[in-house]
N, C-alpha and C positions, 0 to 999 in steps of 0.2 A: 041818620037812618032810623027808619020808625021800627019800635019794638029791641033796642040794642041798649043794654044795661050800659056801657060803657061807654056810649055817647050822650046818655043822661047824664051821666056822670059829670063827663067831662065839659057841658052843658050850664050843671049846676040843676038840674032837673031831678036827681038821684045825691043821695047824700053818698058820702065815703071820707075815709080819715084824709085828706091831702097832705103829701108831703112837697108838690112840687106843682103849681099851677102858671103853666108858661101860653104864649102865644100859641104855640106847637106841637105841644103835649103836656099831659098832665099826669101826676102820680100819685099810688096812695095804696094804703094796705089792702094785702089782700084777707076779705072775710073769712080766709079758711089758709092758716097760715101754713108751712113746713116748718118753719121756726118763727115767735115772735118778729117782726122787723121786715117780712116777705112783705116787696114793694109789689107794685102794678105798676110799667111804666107803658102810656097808652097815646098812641096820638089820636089828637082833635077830633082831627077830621076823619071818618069812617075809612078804614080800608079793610079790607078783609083777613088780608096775611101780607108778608113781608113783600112779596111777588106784586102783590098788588099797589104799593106804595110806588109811587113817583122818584125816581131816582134821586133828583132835586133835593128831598126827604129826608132819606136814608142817615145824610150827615149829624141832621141836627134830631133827629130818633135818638142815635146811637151816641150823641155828645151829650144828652139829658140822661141815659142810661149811665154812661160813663163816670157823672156826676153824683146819681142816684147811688150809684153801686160804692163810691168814696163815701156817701151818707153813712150807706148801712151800716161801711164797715166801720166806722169812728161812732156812731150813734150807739152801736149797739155791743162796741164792742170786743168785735169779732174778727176772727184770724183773716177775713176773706169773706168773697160770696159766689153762689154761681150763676148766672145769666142764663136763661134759656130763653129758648123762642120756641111754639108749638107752631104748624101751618097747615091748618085743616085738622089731620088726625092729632086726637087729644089736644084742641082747641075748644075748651068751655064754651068759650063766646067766643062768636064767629066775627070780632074785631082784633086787628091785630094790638096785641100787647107783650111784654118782654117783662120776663120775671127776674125780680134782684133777689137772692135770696141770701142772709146771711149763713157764713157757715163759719164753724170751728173743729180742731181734728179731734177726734172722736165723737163726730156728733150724731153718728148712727145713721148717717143717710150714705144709702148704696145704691148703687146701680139708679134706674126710673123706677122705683118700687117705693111709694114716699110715704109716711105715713102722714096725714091731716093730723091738726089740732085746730083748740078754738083760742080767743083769749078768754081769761079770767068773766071779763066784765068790757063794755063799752069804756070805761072810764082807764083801762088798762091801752086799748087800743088807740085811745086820744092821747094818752102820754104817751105810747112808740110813735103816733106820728109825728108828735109833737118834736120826739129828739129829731127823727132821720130830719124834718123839716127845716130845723136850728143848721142841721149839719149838712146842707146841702151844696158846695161852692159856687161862686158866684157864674155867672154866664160867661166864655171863653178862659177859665180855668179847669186845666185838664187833671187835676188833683196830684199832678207832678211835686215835690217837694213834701206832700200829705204824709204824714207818719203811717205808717203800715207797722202791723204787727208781724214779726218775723216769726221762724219755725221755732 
């Protein structure tokens, strides 16, 4: 779709850290994090919101997210992450994308009230994508067996 940041992207048309460049989707930080390690996980091919996505779809969307979301939390770290999806209202970009976001407790995120940050530097954001990248499992591994951090 002509004029869509995230089909540049996913393209190669538009730069961005990748952490995940598959057939079907593709992943990578977002410029404007909630915490270091906040993925973008985006399909290919244009669709606007989740509604709009091919049923067909759906499975291997949410089995790269699945994946992504095992990344953050061992890349980065962290107790856990949260997944959202926006669909229209408070949709940035009018393509669908699924956010991983690492979390840990007490990390001061409440309610949909979030605060932004930046990173450091370009060269900070190549090293986060660099780990979640490392840390991504391989294709039809559901990170069952993955070490999680407990309470």
């Amino acid at each position: 779709m002509a004029d869509c940041v995230f089909c540049d992207i996913a393209a190669g048309r538009a730069g961005a850290c990748l952490v995940l460049d598959e057939e079907e989707t593709v992943a990578f930080l977002d410029r404007r994090p909630l915490f270091p390690g906040h993925v973008l996980v985006v399909t290919r091919a244009h669709h606007a919101t989740l509604a709009d996505l091919p049923a067909a779809r759906v499975g291997p969307l949410f089995a790269a997210v699945q994946r992504v979301a095992v990344a953050v939390t061992a890349a980065m770290d962290a107790d856990g992450t949260f997944v959202a999806m926006n669909n229209g209202v408070s949709q940035s970009v009018a393509h669908l994308h699924v956010h991983v976001v690492p979390r840990r407790r007490g990390d001061g995120l409440r309610g949909f009230f979030w605060p932004r940050s930046r990173y450091a530097d370009d060269e900070e954001m190549a090293e986060v994508a660099t780990r979640i990248a490392a840390a991504v499992p391989p294709r039809g591994a559901s990170g069952a067996g993955r070490p999680v951090r407990g309470p």
